[in-house]
KOLZALO-222682 format. One record per residue (C-alpha): residue number from 0; z, x, y. Coordinates in nm, 2 decimals, decimal comma. Example, Ala and Ser with C-alpha at 12.3 -4.5 7.8 and 13.67 -1.06 7.14 Angstrom:
% residues 2
+-----+--------+--------+--------+
|   k |      w |      u |      v |
+-----+--------+--------+--------+
|   0 |   0,78 |   1,23 |  -0,45 |
|   1 |   0,71 |   1,37 |  -0,11 |
+-----+--------+--------+--------+
//
This chain:
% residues 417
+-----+--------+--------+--------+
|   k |      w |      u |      v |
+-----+--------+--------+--------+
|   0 |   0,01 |  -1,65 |  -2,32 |
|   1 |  -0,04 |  -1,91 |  -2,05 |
|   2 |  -0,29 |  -1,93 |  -1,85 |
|   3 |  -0,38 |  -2,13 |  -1,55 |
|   4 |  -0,64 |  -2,35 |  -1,61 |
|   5 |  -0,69 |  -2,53 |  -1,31 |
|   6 |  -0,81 |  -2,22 |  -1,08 |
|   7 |  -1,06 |  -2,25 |  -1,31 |
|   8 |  -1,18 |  -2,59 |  -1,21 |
|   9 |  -1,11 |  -2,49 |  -0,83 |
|  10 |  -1,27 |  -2,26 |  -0,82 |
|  11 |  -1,62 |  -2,42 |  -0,98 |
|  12 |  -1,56 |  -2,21 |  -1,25 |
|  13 |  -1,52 |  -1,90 |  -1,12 |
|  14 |  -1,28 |  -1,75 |  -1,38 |
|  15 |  -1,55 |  -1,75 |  -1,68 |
|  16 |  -1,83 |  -1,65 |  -1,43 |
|  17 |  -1,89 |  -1,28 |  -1,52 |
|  18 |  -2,29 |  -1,29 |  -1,34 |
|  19 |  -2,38 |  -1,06 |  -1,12 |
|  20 |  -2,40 |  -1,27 |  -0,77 |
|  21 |  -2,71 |  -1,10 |  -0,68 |
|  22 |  -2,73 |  -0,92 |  -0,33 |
|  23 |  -2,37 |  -0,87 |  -0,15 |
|  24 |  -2,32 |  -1,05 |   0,19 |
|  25 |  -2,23 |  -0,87 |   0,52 |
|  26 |  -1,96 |  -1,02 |   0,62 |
|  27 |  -1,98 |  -1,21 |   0,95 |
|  28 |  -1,62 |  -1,26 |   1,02 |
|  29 |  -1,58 |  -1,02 |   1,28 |
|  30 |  -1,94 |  -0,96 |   1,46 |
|  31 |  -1,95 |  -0,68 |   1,73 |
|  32 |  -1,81 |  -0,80 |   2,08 |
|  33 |  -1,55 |  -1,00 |   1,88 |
|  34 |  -1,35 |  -1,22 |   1,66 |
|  35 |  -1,41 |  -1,50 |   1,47 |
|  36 |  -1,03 |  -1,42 |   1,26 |
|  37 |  -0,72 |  -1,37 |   1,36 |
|  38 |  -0,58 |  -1,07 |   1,15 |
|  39 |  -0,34 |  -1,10 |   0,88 |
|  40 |  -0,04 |  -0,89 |   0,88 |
|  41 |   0,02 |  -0,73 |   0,52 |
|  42 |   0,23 |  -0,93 |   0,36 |
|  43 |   0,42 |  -0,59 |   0,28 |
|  44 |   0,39 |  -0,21 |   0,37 |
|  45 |   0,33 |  -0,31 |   0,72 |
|  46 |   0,56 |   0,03 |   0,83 |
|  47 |   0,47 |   0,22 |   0,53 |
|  48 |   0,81 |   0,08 |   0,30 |
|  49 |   0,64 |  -0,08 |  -0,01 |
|  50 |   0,90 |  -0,35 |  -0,02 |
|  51 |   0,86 |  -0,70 |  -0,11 |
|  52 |   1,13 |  -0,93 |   0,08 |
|  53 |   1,12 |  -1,23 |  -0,18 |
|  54 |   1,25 |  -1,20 |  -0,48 |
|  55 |   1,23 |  -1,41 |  -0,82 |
|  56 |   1,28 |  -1,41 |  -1,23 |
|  57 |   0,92 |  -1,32 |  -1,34 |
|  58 |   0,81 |  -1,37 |  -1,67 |
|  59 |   0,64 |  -1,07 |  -1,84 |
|  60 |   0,38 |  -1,35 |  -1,98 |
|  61 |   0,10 |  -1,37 |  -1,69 |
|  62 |   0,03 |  -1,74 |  -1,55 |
|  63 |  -0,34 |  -1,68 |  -1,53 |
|  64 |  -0,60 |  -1,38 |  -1,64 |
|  65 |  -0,89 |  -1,42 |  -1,42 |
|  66 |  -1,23 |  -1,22 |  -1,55 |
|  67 |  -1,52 |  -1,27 |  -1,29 |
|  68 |  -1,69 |  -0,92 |  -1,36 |
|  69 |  -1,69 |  -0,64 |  -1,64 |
|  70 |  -1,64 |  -0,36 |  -1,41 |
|  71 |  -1,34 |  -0,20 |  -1,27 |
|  72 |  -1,13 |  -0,37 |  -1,03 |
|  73 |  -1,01 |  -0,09 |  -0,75 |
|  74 |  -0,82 |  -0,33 |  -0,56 |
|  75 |  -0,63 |  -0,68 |  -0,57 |
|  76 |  -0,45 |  -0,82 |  -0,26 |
|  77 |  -0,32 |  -1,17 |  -0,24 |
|  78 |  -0,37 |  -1,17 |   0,17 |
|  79 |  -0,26 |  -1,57 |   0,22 |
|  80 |  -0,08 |  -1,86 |   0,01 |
|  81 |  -0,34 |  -1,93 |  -0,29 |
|  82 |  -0,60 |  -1,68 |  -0,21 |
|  83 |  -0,68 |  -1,41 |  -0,43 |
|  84 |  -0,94 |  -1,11 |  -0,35 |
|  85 |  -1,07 |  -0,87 |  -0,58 |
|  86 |  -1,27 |  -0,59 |  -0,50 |
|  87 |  -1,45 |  -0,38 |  -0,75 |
|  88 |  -1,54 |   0,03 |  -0,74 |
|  89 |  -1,91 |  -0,03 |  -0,60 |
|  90 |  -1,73 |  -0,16 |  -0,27 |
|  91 |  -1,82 |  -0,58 |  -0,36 |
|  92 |  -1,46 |  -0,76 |  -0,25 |
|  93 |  -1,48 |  -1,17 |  -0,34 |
|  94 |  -1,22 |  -1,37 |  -0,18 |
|  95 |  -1,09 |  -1,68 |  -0,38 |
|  96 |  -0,91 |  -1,95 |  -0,20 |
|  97 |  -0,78 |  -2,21 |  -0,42 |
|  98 |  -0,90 |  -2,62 |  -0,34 |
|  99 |  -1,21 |  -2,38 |  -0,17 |
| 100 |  -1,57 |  -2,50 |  -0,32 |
| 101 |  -1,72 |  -2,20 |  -0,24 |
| 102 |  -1,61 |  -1,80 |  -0,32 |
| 103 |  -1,70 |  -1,54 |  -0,04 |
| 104 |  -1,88 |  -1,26 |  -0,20 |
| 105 |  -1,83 |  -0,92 |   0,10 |
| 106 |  -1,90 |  -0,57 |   0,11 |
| 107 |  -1,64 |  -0,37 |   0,21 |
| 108 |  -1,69 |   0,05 |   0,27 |
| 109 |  -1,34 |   0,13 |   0,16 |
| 110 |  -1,10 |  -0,04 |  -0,05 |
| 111 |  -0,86 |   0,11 |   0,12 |
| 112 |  -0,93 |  -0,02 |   0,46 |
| 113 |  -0,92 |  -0,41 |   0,44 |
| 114 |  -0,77 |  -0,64 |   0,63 |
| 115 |  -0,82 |  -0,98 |   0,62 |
| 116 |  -0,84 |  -1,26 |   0,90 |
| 117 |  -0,80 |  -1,63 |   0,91 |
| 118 |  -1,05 |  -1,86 |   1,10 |
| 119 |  -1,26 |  -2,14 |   1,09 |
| 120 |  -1,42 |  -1,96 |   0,77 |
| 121 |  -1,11 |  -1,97 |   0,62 |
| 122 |  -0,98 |  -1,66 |   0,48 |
| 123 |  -1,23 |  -1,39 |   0,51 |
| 124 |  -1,23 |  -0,96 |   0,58 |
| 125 |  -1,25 |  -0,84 |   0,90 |
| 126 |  -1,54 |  -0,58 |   0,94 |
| 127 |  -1,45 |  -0,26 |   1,11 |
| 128 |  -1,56 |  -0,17 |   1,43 |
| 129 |  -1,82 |   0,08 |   1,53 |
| 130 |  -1,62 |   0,36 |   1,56 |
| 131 |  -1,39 |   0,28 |   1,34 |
| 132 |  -1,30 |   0,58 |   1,08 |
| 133 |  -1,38 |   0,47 |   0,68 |
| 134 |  -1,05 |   0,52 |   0,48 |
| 135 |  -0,79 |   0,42 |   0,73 |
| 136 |  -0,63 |   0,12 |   0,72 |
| 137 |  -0,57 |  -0,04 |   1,06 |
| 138 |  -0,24 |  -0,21 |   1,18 |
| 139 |  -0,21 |  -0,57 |   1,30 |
| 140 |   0,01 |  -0,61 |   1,57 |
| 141 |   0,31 |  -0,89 |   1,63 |
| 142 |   0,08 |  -1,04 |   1,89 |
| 143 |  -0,25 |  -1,06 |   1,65 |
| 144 |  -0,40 |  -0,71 |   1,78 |
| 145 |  -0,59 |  -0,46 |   1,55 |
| 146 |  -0,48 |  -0,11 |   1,61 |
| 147 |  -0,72 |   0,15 |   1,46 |
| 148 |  -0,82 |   0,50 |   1,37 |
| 149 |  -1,16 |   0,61 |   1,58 |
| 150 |  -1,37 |   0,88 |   1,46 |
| 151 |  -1,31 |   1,06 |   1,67 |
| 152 |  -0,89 |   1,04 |   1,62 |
| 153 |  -0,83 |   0,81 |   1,89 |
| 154 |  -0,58 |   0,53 |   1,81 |
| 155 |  -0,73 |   0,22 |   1,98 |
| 156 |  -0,59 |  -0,15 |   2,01 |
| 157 |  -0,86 |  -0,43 |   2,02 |
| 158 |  -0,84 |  -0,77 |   2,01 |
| 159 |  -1,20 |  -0,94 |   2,16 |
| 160 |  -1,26 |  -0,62 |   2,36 |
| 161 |  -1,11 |  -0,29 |   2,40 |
| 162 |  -0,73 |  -0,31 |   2,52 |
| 163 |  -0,58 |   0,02 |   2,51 |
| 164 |  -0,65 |   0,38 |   2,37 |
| 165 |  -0,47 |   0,69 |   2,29 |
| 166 |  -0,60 |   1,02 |   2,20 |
| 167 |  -0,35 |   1,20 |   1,93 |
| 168 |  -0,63 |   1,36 |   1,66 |
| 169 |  -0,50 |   1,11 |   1,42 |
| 170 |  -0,55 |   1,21 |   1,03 |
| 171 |  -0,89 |   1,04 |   0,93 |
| 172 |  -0,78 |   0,84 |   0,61 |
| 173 |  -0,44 |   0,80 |   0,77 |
| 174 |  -0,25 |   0,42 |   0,76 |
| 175 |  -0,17 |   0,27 |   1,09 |
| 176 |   0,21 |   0,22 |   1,05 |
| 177 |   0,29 |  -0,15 |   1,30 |
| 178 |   0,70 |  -0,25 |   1,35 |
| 179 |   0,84 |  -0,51 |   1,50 |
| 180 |   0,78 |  -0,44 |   1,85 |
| 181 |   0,45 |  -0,33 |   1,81 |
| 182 |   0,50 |  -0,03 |   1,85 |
| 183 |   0,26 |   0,20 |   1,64 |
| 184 |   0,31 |   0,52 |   1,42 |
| 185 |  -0,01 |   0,76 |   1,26 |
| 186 |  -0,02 |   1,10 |   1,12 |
| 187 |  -0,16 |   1,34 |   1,35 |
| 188 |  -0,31 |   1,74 |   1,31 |
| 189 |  -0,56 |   1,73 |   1,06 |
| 190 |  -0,52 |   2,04 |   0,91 |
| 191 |  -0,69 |   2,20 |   0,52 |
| 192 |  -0,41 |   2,47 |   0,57 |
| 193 |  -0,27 |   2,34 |   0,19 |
| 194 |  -0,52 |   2,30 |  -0,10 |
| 195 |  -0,45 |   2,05 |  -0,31 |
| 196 |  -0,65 |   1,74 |  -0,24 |
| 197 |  -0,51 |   1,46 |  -0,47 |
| 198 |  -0,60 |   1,18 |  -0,23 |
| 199 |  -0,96 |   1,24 |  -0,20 |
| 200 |  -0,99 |   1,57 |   0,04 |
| 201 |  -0,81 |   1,84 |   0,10 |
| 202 |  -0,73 |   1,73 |   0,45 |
| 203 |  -0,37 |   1,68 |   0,52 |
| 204 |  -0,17 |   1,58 |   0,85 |
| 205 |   0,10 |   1,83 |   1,00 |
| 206 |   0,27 |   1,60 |   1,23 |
| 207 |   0,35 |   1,24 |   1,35 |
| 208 |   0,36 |   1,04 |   1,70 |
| 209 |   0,48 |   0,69 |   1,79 |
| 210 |   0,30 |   0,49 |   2,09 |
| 211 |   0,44 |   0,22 |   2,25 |
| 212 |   0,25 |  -0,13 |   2,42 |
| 213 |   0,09 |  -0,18 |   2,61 |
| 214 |  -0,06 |   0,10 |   2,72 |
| 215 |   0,03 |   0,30 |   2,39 |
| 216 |   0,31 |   0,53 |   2,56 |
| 217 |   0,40 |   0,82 |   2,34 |
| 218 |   0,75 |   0,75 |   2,24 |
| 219 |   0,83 |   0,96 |   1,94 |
| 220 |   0,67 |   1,26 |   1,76 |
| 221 |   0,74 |   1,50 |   1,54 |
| 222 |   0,55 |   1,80 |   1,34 |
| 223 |   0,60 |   2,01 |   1,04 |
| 224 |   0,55 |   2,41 |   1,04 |
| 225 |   0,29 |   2,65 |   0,90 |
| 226 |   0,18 |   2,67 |   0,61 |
| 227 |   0,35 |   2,31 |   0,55 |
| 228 |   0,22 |   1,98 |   0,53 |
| 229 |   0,24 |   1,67 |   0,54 |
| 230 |   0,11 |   1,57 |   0,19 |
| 231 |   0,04 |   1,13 |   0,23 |
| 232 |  -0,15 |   0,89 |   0,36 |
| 233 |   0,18 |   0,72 |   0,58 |
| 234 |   0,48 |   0,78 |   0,64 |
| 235 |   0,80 |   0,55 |   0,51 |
| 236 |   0,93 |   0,43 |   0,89 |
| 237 |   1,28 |   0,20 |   0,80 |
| 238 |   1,60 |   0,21 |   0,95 |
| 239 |   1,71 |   0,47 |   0,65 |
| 240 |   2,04 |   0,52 |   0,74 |
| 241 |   2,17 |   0,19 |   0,86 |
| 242 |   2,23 |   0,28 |   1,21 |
| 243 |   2,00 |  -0,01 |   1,38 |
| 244 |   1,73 |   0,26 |   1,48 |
| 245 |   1,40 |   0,35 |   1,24 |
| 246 |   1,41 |   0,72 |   1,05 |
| 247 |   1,04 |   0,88 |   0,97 |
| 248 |   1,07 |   0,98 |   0,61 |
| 249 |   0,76 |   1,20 |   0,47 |
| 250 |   0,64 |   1,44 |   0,18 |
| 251 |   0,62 |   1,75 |   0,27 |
| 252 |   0,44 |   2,05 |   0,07 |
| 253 |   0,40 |   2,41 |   0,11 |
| 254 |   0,17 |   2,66 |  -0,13 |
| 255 |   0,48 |   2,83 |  -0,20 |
| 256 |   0,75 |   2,56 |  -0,35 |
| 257 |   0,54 |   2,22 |  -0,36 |
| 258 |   0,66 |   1,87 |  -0,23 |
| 259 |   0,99 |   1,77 |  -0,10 |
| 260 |   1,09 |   1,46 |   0,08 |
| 261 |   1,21 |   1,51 |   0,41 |
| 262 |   1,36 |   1,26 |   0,71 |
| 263 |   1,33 |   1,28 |   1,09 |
| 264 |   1,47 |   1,12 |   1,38 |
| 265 |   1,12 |   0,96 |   1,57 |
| 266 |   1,18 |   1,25 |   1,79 |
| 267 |   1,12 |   1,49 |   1,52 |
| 268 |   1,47 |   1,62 |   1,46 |
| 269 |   1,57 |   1,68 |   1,06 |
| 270 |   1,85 |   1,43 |   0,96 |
| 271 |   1,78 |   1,50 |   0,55 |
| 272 |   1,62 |   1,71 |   0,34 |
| 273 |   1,55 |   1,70 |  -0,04 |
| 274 |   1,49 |   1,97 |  -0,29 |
| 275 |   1,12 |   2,08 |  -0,37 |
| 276 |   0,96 |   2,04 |  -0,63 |
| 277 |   0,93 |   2,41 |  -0,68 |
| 278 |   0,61 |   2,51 |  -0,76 |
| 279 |   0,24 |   2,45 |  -0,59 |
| 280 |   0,01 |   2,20 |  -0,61 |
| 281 |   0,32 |   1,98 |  -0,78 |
| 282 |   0,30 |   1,63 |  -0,55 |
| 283 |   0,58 |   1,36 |  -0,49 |
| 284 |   0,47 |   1,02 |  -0,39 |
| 285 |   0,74 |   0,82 |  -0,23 |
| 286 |   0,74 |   0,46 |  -0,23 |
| 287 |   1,01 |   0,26 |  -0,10 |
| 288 |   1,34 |   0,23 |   0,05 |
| 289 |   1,57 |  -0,04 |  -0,01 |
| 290 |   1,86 |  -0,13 |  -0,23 |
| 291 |   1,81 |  -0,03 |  -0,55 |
| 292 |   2,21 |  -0,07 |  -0,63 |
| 293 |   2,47 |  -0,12 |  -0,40 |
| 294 |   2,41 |   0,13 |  -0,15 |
| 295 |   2,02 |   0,17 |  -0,05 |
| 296 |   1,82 |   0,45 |  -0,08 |
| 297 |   1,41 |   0,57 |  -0,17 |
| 298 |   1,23 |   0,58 |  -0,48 |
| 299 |   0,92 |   0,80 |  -0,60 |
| 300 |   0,72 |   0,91 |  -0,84 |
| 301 |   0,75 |   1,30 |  -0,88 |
| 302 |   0,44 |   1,46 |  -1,02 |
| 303 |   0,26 |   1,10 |  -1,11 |
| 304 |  -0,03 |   1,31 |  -1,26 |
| 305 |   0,22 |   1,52 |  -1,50 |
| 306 |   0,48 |   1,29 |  -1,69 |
| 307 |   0,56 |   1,13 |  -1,35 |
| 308 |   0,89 |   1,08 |  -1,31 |
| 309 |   1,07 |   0,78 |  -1,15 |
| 310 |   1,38 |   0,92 |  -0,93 |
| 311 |   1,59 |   0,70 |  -0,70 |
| 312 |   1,72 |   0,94 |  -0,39 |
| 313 |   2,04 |   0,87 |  -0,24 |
| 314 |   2,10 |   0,97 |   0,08 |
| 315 |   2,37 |   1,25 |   0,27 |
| 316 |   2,30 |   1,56 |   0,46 |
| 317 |   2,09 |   1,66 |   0,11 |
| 318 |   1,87 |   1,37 |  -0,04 |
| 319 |   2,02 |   1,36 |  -0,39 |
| 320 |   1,84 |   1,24 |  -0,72 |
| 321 |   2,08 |   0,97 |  -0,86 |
| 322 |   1,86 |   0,89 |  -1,14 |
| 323 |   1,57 |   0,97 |  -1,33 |
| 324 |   1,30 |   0,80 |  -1,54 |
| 325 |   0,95 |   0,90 |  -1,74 |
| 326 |   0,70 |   0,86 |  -1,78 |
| 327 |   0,51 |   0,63 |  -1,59 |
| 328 |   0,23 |   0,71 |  -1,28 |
| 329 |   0,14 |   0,56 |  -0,94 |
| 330 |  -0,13 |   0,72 |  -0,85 |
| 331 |  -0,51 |   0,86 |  -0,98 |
| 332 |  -0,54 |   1,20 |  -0,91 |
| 333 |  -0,85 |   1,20 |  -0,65 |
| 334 |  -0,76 |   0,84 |  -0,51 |
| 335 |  -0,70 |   0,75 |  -0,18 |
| 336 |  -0,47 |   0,43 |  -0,30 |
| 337 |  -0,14 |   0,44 |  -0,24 |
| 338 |  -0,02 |   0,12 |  -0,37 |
| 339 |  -0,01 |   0,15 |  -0,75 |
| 340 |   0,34 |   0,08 |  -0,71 |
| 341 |   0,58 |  -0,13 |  -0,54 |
| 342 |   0,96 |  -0,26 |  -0,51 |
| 343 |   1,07 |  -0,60 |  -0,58 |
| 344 |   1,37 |  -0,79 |  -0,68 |
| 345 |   1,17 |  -0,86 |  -1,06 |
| 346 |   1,49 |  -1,05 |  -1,23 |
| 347 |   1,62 |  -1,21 |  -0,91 |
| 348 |   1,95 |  -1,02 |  -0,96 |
| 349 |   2,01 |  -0,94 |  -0,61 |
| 350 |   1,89 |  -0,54 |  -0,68 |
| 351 |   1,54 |  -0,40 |  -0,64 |
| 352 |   1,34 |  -0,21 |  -0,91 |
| 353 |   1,03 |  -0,03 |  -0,90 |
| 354 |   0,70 |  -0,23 |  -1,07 |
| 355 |   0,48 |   0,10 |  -1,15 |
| 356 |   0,21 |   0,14 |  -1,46 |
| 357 |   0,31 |   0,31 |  -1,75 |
| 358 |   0,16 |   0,69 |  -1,73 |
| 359 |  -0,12 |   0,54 |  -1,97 |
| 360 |  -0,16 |   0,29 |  -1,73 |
| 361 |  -0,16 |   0,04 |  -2,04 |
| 362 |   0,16 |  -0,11 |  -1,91 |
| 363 |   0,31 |  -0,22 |  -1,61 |
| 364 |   0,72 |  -0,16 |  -1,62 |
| 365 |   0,98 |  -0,26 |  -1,35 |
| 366 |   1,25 |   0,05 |  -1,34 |
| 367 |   1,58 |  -0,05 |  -1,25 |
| 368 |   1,92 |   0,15 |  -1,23 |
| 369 |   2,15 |   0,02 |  -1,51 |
| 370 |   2,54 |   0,14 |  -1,52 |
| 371 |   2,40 |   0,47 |  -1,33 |
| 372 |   2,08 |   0,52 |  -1,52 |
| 373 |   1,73 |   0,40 |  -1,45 |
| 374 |   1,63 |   0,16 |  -1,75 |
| 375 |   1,29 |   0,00 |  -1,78 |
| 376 |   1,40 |  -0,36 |  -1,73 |
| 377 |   1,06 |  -0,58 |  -1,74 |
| 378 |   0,74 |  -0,50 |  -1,93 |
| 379 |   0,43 |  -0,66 |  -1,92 |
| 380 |   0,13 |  -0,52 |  -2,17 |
| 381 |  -0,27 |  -0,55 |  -1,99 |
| 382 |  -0,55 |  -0,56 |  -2,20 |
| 383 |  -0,72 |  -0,27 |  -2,02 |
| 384 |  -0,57 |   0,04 |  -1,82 |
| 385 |  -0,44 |  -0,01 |  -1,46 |
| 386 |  -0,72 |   0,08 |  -1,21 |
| 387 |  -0,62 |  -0,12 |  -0,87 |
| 388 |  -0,32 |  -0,13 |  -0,66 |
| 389 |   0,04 |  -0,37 |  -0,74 |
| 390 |   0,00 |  -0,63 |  -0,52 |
| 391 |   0,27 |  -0,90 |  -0,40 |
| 392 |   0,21 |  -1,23 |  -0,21 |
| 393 |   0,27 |  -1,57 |  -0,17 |
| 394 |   0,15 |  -1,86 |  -0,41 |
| 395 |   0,23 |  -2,19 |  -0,46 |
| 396 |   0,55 |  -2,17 |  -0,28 |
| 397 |   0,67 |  -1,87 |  -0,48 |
| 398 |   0,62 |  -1,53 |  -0,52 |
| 399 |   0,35 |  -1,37 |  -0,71 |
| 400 |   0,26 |  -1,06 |  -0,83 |
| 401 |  -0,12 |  -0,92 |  -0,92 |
| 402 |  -0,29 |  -0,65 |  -1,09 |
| 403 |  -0,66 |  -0,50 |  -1,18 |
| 404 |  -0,75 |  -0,35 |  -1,48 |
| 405 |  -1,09 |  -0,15 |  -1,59 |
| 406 |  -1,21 |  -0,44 |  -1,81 |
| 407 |  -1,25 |  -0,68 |  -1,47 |
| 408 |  -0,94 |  -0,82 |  -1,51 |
| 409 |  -0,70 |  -0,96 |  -1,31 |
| 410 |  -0,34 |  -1,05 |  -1,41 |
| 411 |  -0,13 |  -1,26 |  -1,18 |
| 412 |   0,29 |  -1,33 |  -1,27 |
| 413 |   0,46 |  -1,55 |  -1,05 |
| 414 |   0,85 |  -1,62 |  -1,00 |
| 415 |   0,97 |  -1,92 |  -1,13 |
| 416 |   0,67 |  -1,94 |  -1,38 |
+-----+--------+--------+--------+
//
């Protein structure tokens, strides 16, 4: 295995250092009444479609295994070009920027809230506002803006000072969904009307809305019926069907026949619907959209707690399982992170596949469709199980792909390695 020494002496040793630090800093990138960062844009996921747009041959050998504590790692991201930031389960998030002398040690309340700014301080997490809800994950817009969940399910857009605000009961651990013109999408109608609660409550959405800038206009919306719900975090808002215009696609559930995946116009209207599941309490997590073969279409994980099954979905008036998979997982039942799982182009062959854990999480695979069937293509074993989200960024001019384990560790791949 090969392993990258010199982050190591970057880094002033920071990939033996397994010490506590001792108390975790506040971070002081964003204090109230202001920035000192401009936010980063995700460097995927940005409208819900876990997609990575670079692609690359990645070797299942890891370029570097980085240790810097023995306790879980709940979440990886790789927000800029050679920085790495890995937060652990008791909320501590340290940000590595390679050539850096120095490592910023944060606290963050929710893994599944960060976003990360660039400033004078370098690369550093922006710290929510006051009324900003815990579990959400805010949008950055084209033009630098964060757009955020309030308490009190207000969608707000701030940059410096308050800029515009929309009252639409947002869901509370809901992602702020950003496209290209800024405009905005959330889950809306809170509603415990379904009782499962795999993603940390049993509080679901039942509808959507779409605001436009500036003053967030409402330009799209669309809601699910009784005793249905809307059973995620985001929505999956792409141009599905090729037509030059976005599509909403969602999991829906209902106490009678389970999940199904279903797709609306942004004004609400069905265009596709998919089979359920067809019992209770069985969820699908979809993940992506994108070309998997020739003609594109979504992948998920159907029941990732129970043999979870990879199927890639092809589109017509029905949304049609073309192929099938098991059994592997992208999620931990209880967990509000969505990300254990993403799409990428693994073997730079032009065609996507899914990288996902293996359902012991000892693994991670990347599931491709092969003459019609879906084939495990690319496997990579961990030392420890899978505990933090697939993450995909940018690092020394290539692609690069990062994982957490329950050991502390961090695995990173990159193309071209």
């Amino acid at each position: 295995m090969r392993y990258l020494l010199g982050i190591c002496v970057l880094l002033i040793g920071a990939c033996a250092a397994a010490e506590d630090p001792g108390p975790i800093e506040l971070t002081t990138t964003q204090p109230v009444g202001g920035f000192r960062a401009t936010p980063l844009p995700p460097f995927l996921g940005a409208d819900g479609n876990r997609v990575a747009s670079t692609s690359g041959a990645f070797d299942v050998e890891p370029v570097a295994v980085i240790t810097q504590r023995a306790a879980a790692v709940v979440r990886v991201d790789l927000p800029f070009e050679n920085t790495l930031a890995i937060t652990y389960g008791n909320g501590e998030s340290r940000i590595i920027e390679e050539g850096s002398t120095e490592m910023k040690v944060r606290s963050v309340p929710s893994a599944t809230s960060i976003v990360y700014g660039s400033g004078p301080n370098g690369v550093d997490i922006v710290s929510p506002l006051p009324d900003q809800v815990t579990h959400s994950r805010p949008g950055v817009l084209p033009a630098g803006q964060l757009a955020y969940v309030a308490t009190n399910g207000d969608v707000v857009v701030w940059n410096d000072t308050e800029l515009a605000r929309a009252s639409v009961d947002a869901l509370p651990d809901g992602d702020v969904l950003v496209d290209e013109q800024g405009r905005i999408l959330v889950l809306t109608g809170p509603t415990e009307r379904y009782a499962h609660g795999v993603m940390g409550d049993a509080v679901e959405a039942s509808g959507f809305i779409i605001l436009a800038p500036p003053d967030l206009a409402v330009v799209g919306r669309g809601t699910v019926g009784a005793p249905a719900v809307i059973e995620g975090r985001r929505a999956i808002w792409t141009d599905l069907h090729d037509d030059g215009s976005r599509e909403v696609q969602l999991t829906v559930s209902a106490p009678d026949t389970g999940a199904r995946l279903i797709v609306m116009a942004e004004d609400g209207t069905v265009l596709n619907e998919g089979e359920p599941v067809g019992q209770s309490n069985r969820w699908r997590h979809q993940i992506a959209f994108g070309r998997f073969t020739a003609t594109a279409g979504s992948v998920e994980v159907i029941t990732p707690h129970i043999g979870g099954i990879v199927s890639f979905v092809e589109f017509g008036r029905q949304l049609r399982t073309v192929a099938t998979a098991q059994p592997f997982t992208s999620h931990q039942i209880g967990s509000r992170e969505l990300d254990m799982a993403v799409a990428v182009d693994i073997d730079d062959d032009g065609f996507l596949e899914l990288l996902v854990p293996t359902q012991d999480r000892m693994s991670l695979v990347a599931v491709g469709i092969v003459d019609g069937s879906a084939t495990v293509k690319w496997e990579a074993q961990l030392p420890a199980a899978i505990t933090s989200n697939v993450a995909i960024g940018s690092r020394n001019g290539g692609s690069a792909i990062a994982v957490g384990t329950e050991d502390g560790s961090v695995l990173i791949w990159q193309s071209g390695s």
